[in-house]
C-alpha positions in Angstrom: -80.1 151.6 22.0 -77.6 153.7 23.7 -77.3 153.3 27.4 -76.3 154.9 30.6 -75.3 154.0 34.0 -77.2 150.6 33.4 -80.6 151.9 32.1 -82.1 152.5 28.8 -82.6 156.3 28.2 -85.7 156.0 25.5 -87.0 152.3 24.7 -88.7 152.4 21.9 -90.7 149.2 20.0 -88.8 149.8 16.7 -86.8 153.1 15.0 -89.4 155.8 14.8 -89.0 159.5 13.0 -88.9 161.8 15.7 -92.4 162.6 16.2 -93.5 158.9 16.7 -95.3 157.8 20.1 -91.8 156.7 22.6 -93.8 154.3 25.4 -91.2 155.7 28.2 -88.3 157.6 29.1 -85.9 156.5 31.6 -86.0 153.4 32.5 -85.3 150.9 36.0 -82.0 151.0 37.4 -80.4 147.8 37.2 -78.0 146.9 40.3 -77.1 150.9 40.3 -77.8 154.0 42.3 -81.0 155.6 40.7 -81.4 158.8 39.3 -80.1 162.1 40.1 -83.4 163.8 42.1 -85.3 166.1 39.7 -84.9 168.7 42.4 -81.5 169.6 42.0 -80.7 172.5 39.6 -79.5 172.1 36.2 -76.7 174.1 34.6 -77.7 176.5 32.2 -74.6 175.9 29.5 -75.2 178.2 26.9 -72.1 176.4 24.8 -75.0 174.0 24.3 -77.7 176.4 23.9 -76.1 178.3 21.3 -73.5 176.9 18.7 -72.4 181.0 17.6 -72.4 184.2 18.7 -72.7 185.4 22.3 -75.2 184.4 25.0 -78.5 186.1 24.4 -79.1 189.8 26.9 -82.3 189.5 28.8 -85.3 189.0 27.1 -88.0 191.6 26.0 -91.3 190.7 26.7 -92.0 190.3 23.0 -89.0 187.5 23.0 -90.6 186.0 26.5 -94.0 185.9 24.7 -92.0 183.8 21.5 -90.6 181.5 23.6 -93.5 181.1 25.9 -95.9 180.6 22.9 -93.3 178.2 21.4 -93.0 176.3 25.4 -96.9 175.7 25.1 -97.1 174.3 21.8 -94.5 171.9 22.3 -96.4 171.5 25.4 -99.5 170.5 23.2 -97.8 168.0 21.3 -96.7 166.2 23.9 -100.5 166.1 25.0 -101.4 164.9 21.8 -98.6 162.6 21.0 -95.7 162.1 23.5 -92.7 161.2 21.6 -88.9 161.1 23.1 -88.4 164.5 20.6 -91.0 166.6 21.7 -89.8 165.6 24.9 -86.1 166.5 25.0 -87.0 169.7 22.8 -89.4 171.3 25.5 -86.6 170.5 28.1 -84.1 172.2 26.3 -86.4 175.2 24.9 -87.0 175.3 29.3 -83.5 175.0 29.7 -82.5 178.0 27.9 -85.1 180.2 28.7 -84.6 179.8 32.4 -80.7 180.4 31.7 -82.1 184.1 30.0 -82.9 186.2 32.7 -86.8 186.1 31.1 -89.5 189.2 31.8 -91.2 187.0 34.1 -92.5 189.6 36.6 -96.9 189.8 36.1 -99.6 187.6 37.3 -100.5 186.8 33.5 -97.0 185.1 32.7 -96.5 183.5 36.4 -99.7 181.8 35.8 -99.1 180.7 32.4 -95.5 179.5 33.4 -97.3 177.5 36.4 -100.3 176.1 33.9 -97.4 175.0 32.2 -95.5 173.2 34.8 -98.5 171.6 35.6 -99.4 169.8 32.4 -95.9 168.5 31.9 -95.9 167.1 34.9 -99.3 164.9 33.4 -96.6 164.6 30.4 -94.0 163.3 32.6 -95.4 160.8 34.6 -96.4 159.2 31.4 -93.3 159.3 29.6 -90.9 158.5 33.1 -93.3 156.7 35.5 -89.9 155.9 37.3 -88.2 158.9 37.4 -87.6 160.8 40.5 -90.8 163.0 42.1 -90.5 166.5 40.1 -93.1 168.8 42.3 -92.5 172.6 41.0 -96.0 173.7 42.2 -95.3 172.6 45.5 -92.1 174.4 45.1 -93.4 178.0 44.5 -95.9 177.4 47.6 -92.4 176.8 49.5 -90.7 180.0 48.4 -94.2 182.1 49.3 -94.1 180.7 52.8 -90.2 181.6 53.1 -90.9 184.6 51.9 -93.8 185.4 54.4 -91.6 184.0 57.2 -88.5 186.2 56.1 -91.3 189.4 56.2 -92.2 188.4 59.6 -89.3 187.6 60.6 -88.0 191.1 60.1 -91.1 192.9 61.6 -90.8 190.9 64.5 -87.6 193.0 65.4 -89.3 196.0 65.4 -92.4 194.3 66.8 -92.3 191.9 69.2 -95.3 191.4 70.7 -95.5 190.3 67.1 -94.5 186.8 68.5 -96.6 186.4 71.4 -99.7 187.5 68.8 -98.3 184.4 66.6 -98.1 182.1 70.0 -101.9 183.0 70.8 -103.0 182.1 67.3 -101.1 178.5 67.5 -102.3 178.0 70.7 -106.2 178.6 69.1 -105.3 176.7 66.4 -104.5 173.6 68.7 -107.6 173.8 70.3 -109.9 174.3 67.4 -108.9 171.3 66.0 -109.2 169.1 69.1 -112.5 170.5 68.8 -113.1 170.0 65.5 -111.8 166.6 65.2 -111.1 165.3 68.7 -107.6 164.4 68.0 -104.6 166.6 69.4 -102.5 168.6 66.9 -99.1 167.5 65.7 -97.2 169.4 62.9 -95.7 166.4 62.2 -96.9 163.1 62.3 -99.6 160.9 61.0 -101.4 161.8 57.2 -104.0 163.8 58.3 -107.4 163.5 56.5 -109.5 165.3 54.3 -111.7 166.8 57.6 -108.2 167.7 59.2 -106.8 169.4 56.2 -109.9 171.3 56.1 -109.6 172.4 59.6 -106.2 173.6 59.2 -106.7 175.9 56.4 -110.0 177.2 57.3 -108.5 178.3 60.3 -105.8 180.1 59.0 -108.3 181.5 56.6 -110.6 183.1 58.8 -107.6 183.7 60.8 -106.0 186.5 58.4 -109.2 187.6 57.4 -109.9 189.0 60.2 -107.0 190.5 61.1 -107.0 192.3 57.7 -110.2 193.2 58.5 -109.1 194.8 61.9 -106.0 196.3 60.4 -108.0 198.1 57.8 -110.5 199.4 60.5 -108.1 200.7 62.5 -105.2 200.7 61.2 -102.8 200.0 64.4 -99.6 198.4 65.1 -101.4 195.8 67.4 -103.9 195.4 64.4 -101.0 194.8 62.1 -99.0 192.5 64.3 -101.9 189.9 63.5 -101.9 190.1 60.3 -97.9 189.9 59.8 -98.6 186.7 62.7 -101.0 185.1 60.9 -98.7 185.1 57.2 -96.0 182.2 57.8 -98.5 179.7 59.0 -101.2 180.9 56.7 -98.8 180.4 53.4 -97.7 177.2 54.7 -99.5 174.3 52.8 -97.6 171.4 54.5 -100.0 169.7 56.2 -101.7 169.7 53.0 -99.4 167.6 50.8 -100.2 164.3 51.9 -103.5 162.9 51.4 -104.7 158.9 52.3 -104.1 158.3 48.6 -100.9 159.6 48.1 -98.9 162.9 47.3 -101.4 166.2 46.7 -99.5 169.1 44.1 -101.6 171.8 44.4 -103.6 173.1 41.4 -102.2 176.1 39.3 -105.7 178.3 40.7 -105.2 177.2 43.9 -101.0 178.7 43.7 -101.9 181.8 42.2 -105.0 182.2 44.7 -102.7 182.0 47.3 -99.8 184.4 45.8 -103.0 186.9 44.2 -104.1 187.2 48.4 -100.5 187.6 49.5 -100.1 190.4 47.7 -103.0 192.1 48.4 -102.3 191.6 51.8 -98.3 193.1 51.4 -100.2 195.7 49.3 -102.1 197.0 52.5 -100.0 196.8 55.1 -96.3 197.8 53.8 -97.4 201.4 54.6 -97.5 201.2 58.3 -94.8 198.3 58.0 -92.5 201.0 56.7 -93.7 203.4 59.4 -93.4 201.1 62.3 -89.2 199.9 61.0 -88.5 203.8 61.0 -89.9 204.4 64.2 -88.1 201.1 65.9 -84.9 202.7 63.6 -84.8 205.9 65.0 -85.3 204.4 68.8 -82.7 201.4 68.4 -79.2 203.4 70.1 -76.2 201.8 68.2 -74.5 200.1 71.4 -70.9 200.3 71.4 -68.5 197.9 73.8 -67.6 201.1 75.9 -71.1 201.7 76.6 -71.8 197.5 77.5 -68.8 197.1 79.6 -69.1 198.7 82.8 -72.5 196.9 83.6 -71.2 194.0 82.8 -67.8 193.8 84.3 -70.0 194.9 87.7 -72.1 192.0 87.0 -69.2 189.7 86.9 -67.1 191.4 89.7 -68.1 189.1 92.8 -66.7 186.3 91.1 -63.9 187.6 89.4 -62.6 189.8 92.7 -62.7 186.8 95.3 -60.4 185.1 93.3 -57.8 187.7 92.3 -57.4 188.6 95.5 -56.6 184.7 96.3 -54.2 184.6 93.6 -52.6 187.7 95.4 -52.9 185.8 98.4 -50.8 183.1 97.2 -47.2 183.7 98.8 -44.6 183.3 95.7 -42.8 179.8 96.0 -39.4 180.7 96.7 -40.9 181.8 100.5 -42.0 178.5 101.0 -40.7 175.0 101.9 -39.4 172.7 98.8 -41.8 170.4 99.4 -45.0 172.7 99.5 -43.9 174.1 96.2 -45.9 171.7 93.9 -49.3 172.0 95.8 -48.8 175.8 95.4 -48.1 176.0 91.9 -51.1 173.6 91.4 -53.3 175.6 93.6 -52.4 179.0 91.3 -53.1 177.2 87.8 -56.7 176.1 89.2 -57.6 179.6 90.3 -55.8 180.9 87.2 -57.7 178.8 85.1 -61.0 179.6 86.8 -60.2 183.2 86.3 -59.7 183.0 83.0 -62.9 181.4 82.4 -64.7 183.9 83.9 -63.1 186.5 81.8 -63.7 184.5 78.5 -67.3 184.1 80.0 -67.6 188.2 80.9 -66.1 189.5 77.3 -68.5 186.9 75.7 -71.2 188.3 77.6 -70.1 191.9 76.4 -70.1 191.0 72.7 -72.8 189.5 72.6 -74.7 192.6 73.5 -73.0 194.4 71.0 -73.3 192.2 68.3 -77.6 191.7 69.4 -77.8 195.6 68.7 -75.9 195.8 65.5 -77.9 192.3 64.4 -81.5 193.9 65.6 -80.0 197.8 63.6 -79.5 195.6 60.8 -82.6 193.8 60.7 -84.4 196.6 60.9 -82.8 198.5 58.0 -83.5 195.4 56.2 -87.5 195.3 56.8 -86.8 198.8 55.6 -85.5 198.2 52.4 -87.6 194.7 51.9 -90.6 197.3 51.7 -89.7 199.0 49.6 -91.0 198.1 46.1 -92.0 195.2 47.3 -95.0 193.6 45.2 -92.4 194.2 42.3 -89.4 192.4 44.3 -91.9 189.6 45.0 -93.1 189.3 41.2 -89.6 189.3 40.0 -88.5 187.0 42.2 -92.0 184.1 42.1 -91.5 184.7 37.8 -87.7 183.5 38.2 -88.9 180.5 39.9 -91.6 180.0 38.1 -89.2 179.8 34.9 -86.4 177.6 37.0 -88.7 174.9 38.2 -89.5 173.6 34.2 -86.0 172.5 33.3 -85.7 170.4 36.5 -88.2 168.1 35.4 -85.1 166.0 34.4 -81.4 165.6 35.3 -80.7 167.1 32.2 -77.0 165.6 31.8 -78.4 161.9 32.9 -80.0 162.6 28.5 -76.7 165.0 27.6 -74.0 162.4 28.7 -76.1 159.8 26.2 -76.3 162.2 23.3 -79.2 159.5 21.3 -80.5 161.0 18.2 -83.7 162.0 19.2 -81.5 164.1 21.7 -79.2 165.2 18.9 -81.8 166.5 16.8 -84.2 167.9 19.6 -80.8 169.9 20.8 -80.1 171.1 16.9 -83.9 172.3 16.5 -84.0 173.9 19.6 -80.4 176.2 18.6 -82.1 177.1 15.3 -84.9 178.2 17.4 -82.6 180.5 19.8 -80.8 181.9 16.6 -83.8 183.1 15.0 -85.1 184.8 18.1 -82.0 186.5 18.4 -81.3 187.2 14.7 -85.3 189.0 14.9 -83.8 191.8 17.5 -80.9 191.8 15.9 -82.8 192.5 12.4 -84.7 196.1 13.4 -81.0 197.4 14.3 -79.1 196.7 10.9 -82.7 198.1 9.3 -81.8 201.4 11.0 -77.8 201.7 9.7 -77.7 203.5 6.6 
């Protein structure tokens, strides 16, 4: 069998047709680095994709639906018999529909795309029990929680009692769970068990329910700074990836929960979010280094004074003895020097006011912006990850590079494929020339 890097890439009993059983993919390393990490993205090379024509436009939903339906019955097969085919022709069917800008922007196809994920990552572990870990559930938790920490973030400029609201909460959090468990909390640290993990995420639970509950009562900024306090730590899932047995991926409900009670949340609150940036807008002064300077230059002034007027002190050396010469000069580079730090030090000082009010302007026309239209910006941008993650559950050029025949074939099929999902929008245009 063909090899690469040291290690067998399918090792089959005997020569099978392409839709017999293959025990593994993969195999050990021997005496070599091990295999690229899963994680790391995969080029989309549509030279590879596609043997004629030009790249394929974005996808209709009709075309996402195609290859979608075609993903989950490749999907199927594998279920039913894994086979080193199957195999390569799902990862490059994922390949090139991630490299296609897909419709991926509802609930319905997220969820599908994360079902999806999740069964061929059963698949996987069957067919490379060696390979590197390939997590993509865990992976759209991430980008929910960075996505709730940018939101935050942002509001937090126009809002910051925002941050002493998010202190309070950790603080509570830290002593609900000595109480609960008896232990003191660590972020980091020791697996924490099932009761722990419990703890955490009820807490952050009732946490944000409440708040939303407030908000929607009242409807105030101090209302509202809870809730926005309460999203980071809420989204965050880390303490809840490691289990005594082992790595925990979270289950395709429990993402889609999570991202279904987001953005509800976003839903209610981005009215008065957009509110409160245009009020902080309108009330941030844009600060320019005229308007900085003279406070700070007085600020600076009874150290920078003291020693000018020594340096003018200094008599120039001609007007004194030879041999005093030296210990003058050395005396005016030290108070030169120390001069000159303090003016470094003072024009610091004064652009660093200026550039914290353009920052803090900036920020704030970006909460703005982030608002607006967001559910939609958030969809778009979960469905593109949701579609990324499936190729990565190889290093796709480890299997190119090696070019077996399963690959060959899986790679031919999966270009016919392509073509005839092409050639069917192409097909309703040359219907309407005359």
């Amino acid at each position: 069998m063909p090899r690469h890097r040291g290690r067998t890439v399918v090792e089959q009993t005997a020569p099978a047709p392409h839709h017999a059983p293959a025990t593994r993919l993969g195999g050990a390393p021997s005496g070599r680095a091990g295999p690229r990490p899963a994680a790391e993205t995969p080029r989309h090379d549509w030279a590879d994709a596609q043997s004629e024509g030009d790249p394929m436009d974005a996808l209709t939903d009709h075309e996402t639906e195609v290859i979608l339906q075609r993903l989950e019955t490749v999907a199927a097969e594998l279920e039913h018999a894994p086979s080193a085919y199957t195999f390569y022709l799902w990862v490059l069917l994922a390949e090139t529909f991630a490299g296609t800008r897909p419709a991926v922007a509802t609930l319905a196809a997220i969820r599908r795309c994360v079902t999806l994920a999740h069964r061929m990552r059963a698949i996987r572990a069957v067919l490379l029990p060696d390979a590197s870990p390939w997590n993509p559930l865990t992976a759209l938790g991430d980008l929910l929680h960075a996505e709730a920490t940018r939101l935050t973030t942002l509001y937090g400029v126009a809002r910051p009692a925002c941050r002493t609201r998010g202190r309070e909460l950790r603080q509570a959090l830290h002593a609900a769970f000595t109480q609960a468990t008896g232990k003191v909390y660590q972020t980091y640290g020791p697996v924490k068990t099932a009761k722990e993990r419990t703890t955490i995420t009820a807490f952050w639970d009732e946490a944000l329910r409440t708040a939303v509950a407030q908000f929607q009562a009242t409807g105030t900024a101090e209302t509202l700074d809870a809730v926005l306090a309460c999203l980071p730590a809420w989204t965050d899932r880390h303490h809840a990836r490691w289990s005594t047995r082992g790595w925990r991926e979270p289950a395709p409900p429990e993402v889609m929960q999570r991202l279904t009670a987001y953005l509800q949340v976003c839903e209610a609150c981005l009215g008065t979010i957009a509110e409160v940036a245009a009020a902080a807008m309108a009330d941030a002064p844009v600060v320019e280094r005229a308007q900085v300077a003279p406070a700070v230059e007085q600020a600076y002034a009874a150290q920078i004074n003291p020693l000018r007027a020594q340096l003018s002190a200094l008599p120039p050396p001609r007007e004194v003895p030879k041999a005093q010469q030296a210990q003058l000069r050395k005396d005016r580079a030290q108070l030169q020097h120390a001069l000159d730090e303090l003016l470094r030090t003072q024009e610091a000082a004064i652009t660093r006011q200026v550039k914290q009010s353009a920052n803090a302007r900036h920020k704030l026309a970006t909460l703005g912006k982030t608002v607006q239209g967001y559910p939609a910006t958030l969809l778009r941008k979960v469905g593109k990850a949701s579609v990324d993650v499936l190729p990565r559950i190889i290093w796709i050029y480890d299997f190119e590079r090696q070019g077996d025949d399963d690959w060959r074939t899986a790679k031919r099929d999966a270009r016919r494929f392509l073509r005839q999902v092409r050639h069917a929008r192409a097909q309703p245009v040359a219907g309407e020339a005359p």
